[in-house]
C-alpha positions in Angstrom: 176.1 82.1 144.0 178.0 83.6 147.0 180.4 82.6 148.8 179.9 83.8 152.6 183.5 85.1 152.4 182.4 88.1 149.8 179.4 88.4 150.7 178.1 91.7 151.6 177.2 93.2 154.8 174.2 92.0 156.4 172.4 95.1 156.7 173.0 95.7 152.9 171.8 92.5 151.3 168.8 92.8 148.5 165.6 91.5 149.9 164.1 88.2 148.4 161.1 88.2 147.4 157.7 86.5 149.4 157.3 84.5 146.4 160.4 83.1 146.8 160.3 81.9 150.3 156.9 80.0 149.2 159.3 78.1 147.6 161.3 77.6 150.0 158.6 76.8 152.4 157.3 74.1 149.9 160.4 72.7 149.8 161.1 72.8 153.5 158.2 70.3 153.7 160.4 67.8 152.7 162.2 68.7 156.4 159.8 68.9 157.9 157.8 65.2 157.2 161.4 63.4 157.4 162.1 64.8 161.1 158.0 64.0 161.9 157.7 60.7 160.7 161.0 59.6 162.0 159.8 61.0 165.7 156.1 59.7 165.1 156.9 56.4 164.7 159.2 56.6 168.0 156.7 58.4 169.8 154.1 56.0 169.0 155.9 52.6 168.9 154.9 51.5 172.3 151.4 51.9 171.4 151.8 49.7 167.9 153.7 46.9 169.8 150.5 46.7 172.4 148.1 47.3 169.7 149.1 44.9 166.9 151.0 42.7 169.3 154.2 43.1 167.9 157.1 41.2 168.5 160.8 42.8 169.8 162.0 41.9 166.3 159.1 44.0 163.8 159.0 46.6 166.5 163.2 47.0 165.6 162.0 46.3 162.2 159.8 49.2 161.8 162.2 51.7 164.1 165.0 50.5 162.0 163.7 50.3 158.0 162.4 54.1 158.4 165.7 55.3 158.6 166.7 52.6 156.1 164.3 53.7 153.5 165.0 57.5 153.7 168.9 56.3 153.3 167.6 54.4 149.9 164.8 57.0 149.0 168.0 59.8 149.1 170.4 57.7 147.1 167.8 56.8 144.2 165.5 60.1 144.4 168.1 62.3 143.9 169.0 60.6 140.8 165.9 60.4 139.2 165.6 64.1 139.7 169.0 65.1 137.8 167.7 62.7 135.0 164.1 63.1 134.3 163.3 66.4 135.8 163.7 68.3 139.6 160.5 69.8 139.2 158.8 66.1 138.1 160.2 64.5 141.0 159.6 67.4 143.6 155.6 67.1 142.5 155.4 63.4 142.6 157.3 62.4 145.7 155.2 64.2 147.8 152.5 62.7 146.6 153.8 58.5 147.1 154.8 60.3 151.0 150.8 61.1 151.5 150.1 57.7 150.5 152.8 56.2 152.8 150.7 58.3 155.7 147.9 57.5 154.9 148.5 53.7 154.7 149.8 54.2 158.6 147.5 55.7 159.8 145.0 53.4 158.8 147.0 49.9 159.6 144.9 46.9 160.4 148.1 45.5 161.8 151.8 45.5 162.4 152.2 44.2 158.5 150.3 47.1 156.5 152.3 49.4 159.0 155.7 48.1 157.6 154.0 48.7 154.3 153.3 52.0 154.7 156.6 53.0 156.8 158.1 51.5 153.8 156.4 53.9 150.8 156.8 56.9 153.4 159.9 56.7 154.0 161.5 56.0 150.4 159.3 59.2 149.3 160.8 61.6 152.5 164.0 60.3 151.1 163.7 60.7 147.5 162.2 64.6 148.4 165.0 65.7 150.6 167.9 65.8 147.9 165.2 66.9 145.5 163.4 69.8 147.3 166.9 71.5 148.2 168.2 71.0 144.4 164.8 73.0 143.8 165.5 75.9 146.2 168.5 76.4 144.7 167.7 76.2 141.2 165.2 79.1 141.7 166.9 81.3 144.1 169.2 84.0 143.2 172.8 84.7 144.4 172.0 86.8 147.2 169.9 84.6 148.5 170.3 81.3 147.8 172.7 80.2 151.6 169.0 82.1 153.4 165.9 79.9 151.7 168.0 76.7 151.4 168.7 76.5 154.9 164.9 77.7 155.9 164.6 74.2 155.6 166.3 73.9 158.5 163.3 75.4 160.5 160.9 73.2 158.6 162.6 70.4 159.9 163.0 71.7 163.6 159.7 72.1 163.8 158.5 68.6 162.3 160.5 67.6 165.8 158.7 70.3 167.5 154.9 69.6 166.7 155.3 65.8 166.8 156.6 65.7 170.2 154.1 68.6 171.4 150.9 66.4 169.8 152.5 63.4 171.4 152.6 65.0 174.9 149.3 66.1 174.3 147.6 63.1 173.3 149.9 60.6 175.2 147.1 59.6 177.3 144.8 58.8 174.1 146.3 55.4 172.8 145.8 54.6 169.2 143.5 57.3 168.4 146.3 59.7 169.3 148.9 57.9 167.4 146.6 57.4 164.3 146.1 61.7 164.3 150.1 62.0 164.7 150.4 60.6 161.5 147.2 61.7 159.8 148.5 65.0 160.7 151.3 64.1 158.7 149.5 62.8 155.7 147.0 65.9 155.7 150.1 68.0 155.4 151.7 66.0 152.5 148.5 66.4 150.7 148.6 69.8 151.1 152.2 70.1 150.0 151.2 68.2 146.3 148.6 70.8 145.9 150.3 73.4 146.6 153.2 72.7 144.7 151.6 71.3 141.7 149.8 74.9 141.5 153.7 76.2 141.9 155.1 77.9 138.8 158.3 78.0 138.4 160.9 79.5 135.5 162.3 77.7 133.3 165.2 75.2 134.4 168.1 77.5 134.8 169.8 78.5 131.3 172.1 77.0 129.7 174.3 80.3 129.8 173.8 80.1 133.8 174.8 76.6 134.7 177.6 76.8 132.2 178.8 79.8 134.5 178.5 78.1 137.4 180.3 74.9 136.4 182.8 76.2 134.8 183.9 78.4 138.1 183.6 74.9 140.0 185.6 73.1 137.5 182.7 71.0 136.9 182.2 68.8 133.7 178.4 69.3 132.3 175.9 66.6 132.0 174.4 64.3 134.4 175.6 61.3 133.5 177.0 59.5 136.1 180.6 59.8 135.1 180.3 63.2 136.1 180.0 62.5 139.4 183.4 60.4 139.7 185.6 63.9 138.8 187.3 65.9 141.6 184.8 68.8 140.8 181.9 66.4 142.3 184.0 63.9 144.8 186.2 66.9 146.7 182.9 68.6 147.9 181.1 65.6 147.7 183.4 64.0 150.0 184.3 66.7 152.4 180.4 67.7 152.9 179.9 63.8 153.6 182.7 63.6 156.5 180.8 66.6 157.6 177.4 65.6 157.4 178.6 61.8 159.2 180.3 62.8 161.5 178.5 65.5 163.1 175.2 63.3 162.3 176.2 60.4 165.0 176.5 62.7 167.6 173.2 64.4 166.7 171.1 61.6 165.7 172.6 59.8 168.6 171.2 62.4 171.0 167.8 62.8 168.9 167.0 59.0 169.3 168.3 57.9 172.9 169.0 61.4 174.7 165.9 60.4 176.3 167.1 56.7 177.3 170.4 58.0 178.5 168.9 60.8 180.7 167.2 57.6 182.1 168.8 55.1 182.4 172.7 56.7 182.9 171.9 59.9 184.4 169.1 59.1 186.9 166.3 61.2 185.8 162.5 60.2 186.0 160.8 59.7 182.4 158.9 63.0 182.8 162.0 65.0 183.7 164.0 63.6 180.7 161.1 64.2 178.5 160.6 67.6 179.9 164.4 68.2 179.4 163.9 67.6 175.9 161.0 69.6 175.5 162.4 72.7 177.1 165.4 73.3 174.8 163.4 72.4 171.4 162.5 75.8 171.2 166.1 77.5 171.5 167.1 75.4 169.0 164.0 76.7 166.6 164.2 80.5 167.4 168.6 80.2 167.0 167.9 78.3 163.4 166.1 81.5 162.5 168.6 83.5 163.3 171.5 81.2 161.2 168.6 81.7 158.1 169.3 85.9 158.8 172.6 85.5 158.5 173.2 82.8 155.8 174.3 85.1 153.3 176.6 87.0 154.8 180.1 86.5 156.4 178.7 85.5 160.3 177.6 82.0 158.4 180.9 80.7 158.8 182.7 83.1 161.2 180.1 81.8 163.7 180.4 78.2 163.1 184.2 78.5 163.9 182.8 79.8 167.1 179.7 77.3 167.8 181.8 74.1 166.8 184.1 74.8 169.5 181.5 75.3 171.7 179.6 72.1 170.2 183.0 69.9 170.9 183.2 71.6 174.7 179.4 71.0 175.2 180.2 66.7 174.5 183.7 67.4 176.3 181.4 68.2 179.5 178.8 65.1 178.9 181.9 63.0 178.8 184.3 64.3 181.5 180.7 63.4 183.8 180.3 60.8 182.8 176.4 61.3 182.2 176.0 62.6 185.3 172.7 65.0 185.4 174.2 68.4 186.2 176.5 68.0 183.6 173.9 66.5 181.2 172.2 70.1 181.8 175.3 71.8 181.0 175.5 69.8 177.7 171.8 70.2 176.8 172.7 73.8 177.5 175.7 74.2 174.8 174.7 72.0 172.7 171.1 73.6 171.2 172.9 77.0 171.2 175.5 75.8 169.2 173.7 73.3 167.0 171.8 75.5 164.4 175.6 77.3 163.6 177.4 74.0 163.2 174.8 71.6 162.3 172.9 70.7 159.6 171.9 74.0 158.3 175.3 74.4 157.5 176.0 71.0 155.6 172.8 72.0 153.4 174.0 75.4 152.6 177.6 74.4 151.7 176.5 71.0 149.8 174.3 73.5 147.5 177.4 75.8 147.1 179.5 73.4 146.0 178.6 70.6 144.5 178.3 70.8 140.6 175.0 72.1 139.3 174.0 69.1 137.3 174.4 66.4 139.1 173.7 68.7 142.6 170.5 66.3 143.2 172.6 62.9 142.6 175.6 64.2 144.7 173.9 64.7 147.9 171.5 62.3 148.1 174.5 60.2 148.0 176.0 61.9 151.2 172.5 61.6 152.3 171.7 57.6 151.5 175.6 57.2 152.9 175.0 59.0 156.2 172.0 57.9 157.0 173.2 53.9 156.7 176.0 55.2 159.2 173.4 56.7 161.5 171.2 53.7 161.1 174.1 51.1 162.3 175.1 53.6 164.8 172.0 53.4 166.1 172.0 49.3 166.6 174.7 49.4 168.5 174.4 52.5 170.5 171.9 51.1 173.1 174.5 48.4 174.3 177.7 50.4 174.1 175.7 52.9 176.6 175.0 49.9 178.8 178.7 48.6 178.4 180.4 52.1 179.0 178.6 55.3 178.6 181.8 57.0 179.2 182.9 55.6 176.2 180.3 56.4 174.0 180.5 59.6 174.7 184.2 60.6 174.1 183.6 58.6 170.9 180.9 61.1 169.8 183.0 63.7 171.0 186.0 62.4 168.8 183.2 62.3 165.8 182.7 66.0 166.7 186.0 67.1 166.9 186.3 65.3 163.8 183.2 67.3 161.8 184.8 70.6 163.3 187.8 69.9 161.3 185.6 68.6 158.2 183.8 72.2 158.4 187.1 74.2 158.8 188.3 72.5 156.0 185.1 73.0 153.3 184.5 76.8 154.6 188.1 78.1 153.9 189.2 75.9 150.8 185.4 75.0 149.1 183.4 77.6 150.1 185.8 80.3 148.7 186.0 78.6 145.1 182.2 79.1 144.7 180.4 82.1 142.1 180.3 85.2 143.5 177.2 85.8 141.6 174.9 83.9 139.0 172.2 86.2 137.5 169.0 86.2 139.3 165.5 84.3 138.0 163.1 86.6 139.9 160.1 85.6 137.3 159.2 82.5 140.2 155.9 82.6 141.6 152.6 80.6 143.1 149.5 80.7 141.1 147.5 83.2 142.4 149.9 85.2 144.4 
C-alpha cells in the first residue's frame, strides 16, 4: 500500500489491469445508488406529497429516514462484512437495494414508499463501507489510492443522471418519478449479476494482512476490541473529523444550495436549478483527474492547495452574504476545489489507514456517525438560513477551515505511517473477461 509521499512519479506508475477497474466499477455502484436515491427522492418528493397526499410530517419523514437509514445501513453493514465475509455481504446487499427500488417504484401509497425508502436505504448503507473494503482488498499497492476513489465518479454521476432524467421528465408527474427510481432498481439488478458472476482471489493471505498490520501497529482479528486500540481510533478518528466536517458544508450545499439560491440570493427556480446543472460536470471531469493522480504525490500536494481554495470559496459566500454574484464566485471555487479536498480524499486515506481487519467496521462507523451529523444538520439548516444566512455560512466556513486542518493533520502524520508496498493479487478477474 503506498503512501502518496513515496510514491513514484506519475508518468512511471505500473498500469492496473481492466479487470481490475471492473471491480472497481462494481463497487463504485454502491456510489453511485447512495448519491441517486438520495437526489431521487428530493427530486421527486413534490410529486409523492400530491400523489399520495402526504402530509408535511411523512414527506419530512421520508426526506429525513433515507439519510437515517444509510447512517444505520453503514454502522451495521460494515460489520457484518468484517465478520461473516466482504465478498458475502458485497453480493447480497445489492441485491435487498434492488428490492428497496423496486418496492418504490411501485408504491400504492405514501406507506409502502416508507417501506421501501426504508430497505433501500439500509442496503446503500450497508454496501458503501463494504464495496470500498472490497476494492481494496483486491487491488495492489500501486494502485489501490486510483480504483478506490473511482468511486468517487460513480457517485458524481449518480447526482449527475438523476438530476438530468429529472429535468427531462419534470413535466411527466408520476410516471417520470416512478422511471427515476426504476432506473435505479434496473441498475441494482444489474450490479448483483454482475457481481455474483465476479471472481475474485482468495481473501488476502494471511502473510499479507499480517504485513500490513503490523506496519500500522494494528492488533489482528475482528473482534470488536480491536477496534478500541490507537491503531483503529487515531485514523478512525481523524478521518471522521474529516469526513464531518467537510460533509456539512457539502451536504449542506447538495440539499438546499438550490433553496438558498432562492430564497437568500434572489434567483428564479430555473436559474438556481440551471446553476446547479452547469457546474455538475466540472466537478465530474476534475474527479477524474484526482483518480489519475491518486497514487502519486499531487494527491495530497494538491489538496493543500484546493482546501485553501475550498475555505476562500465559503469565505466569499459569507463575506456576501448570499448575494448572487458572489454565490457564482462560490459555485465557481467550490466544484474546482471539491474533487481534491473532498470526499475522494476521505475514501482514499480511510482505506490507507485504517487496520486491515476491521477496515469494513471502522468506516462505516465514520460513515453511520457522519451521516447522523449531516442528517440533524440538515433539520435545522432551513431555519437558521431564514434566521441569519450570514451565520450559516461562516459556520460552514468554520466547519471547513476545520476539515482543512483534519486533512493537514492525517496526510503528514497518517498517511506517511502507511506500507509502502503489499504484494500484488493480479489473479482477479470477471467471468468471461
Amino acid at each position: 500500500m503506498a503512501s502518496a509521499t513515496n510514491s513514484p512519479a506519475h508518468a512511471e506508475q505500473p498500469p492496473i489491469p481492466q479487470h481490475l477497474w471492473k471491480v472497481a466499477a462494481l463497487s463504485g455502484m454502491a456510489s453511485y445508488l447512495d448519491a441517486a436515491l438520495i437526489v431521487s427522492i428530493a427530486v421527486n418528493l413534490a410529486i409523492y406529497r400530491d400523489n399520495y397526499h402526504m402530509g408535511v410530517w411523512m414527506a419530512g419523514a421520508i426526506s429525513a429516514i433515507v439519510t437515517g437509514c444509510i447512517a444505520v445501513g453503514s454502522l451495521v453493514g460494515g460489520r457484518l462484512a468484517d465478520m461473516f465475509g466482504r465478498r458475502r455481504v458485497y453480493n447480497w446487499d445489492i441485491f435487498c437495494f434492488a428490492l428497496g427500488a423496486v418496492v418504490i417504484t411501485l408504491a400504492p401509497n405514501d406507506v409502502v414508499l416508507f417501506v421501501g425508502v426504508l430497505v433501500a436505504g439500509l442496503a446503500a448503507g450497508a454496501d458503501l463501507p463494504t464495496s470500498l473494503a472490497v476494492v481494496s482488498d483486491a487491488a495492489p499497492a500501486h494502485g489501490r489510492a486510483r480504483l478506490v476513489s473511482f468511486t468517487q465518479v460513480m457517485w458524481v454521476a449518480g447526482i449527475v443522471v438523476v438530476i438530468f432524467l429529472g429535468y427531462l421528465l419534470s413535466d411527466t408527474g408520476m410516471t417520470g418519478a416512478r422511471c427515476i427510481t426504476g432506473h435505479l432498481a434496473v441498475a441494482a439488478l444489474v450490479t448483483w449479476q454482475l457481481r455474483s458472476r465476479l471472481e475474485l482471489a482468495d481473501e488476502p493471505s494471511d502473510a499479507e494482512v499480517a504485513q500490513e498490520a503490523a506496519v500500522l501497529e494494528a492488533p489482528r482479528g475482528t473482534a470488536l476490541k480491536n477496534v478500541w486500540n490507537r491503531a483503529a481510533l487515531l485514523p478512525m478518528a481523524a478521518t471522521f473529523a474529516y469526513y464531518v466536517t467537510w460533509g456539512i458544508g457539502a451536504n449542506t450545499f447538495g440539499q438546499f444550495g438550490t433553496y438558498l439560491l432562492v430564497t437568500v440570493s434572489g434567483a428564479s427556480q430555473s436559474l438556481a436549478t440551471g446553476i446547479n446543472l452547469a457546474f455538475l460536470p466540472i466537478a465530474l471531469v476534475l474527479t477524474f483527474v484526482f483518480v489519475r493522480l491518486a497514487d502519486t504525490p499531487w494527491r495530497d500536494r494538491l489538496f493543500y492547495v484546493f482546501t485553501l481554495v475550498q475555505i476562500l470559496a465559503f469565505c466569499v459566500a459569507s463575506l456576501t452574504a448570499g448575494a448572487l454574484a458572489g454565490m457564482l464566485v462560490f459555485f465557481v471555487l467550490y466544484q474546482i476545489s471539491n474533487p481534491f479536498a473532498g470526499e475522494a480524499s476521505y475514501k482514499v486515506w480511510s482505506q490507507l489507514t485504517l487496520p486491515p481487519d476491521t477496515r469494513g467496521t471502522t468506516q462505516g462507523l465514520t460513515y453511520a456517525l457522519s451521516r447522523g451529523v449531516f442528517a440533524g444538520v440538515a433539520f435545522v439548516t432551513p431555519a437558521l438560513m431564514e434566521y441569519s444566512a450570514s451565520l450559516l455560512l461562516w459556520s460552514i466556513t468554520l466547519c471547513m477551515a476545520a476539515s482543512a486542518v483534519a486533512g493537514v493533520y492525517i496526510v503528514r502524520v497518517l498517511v506517511r505511517r502507511t506500507p509502502k508496498a503489499v504484494p500484488a493479487r493480479a489473479d482477479l478477474g470477471v467471468a468471461g473477461a
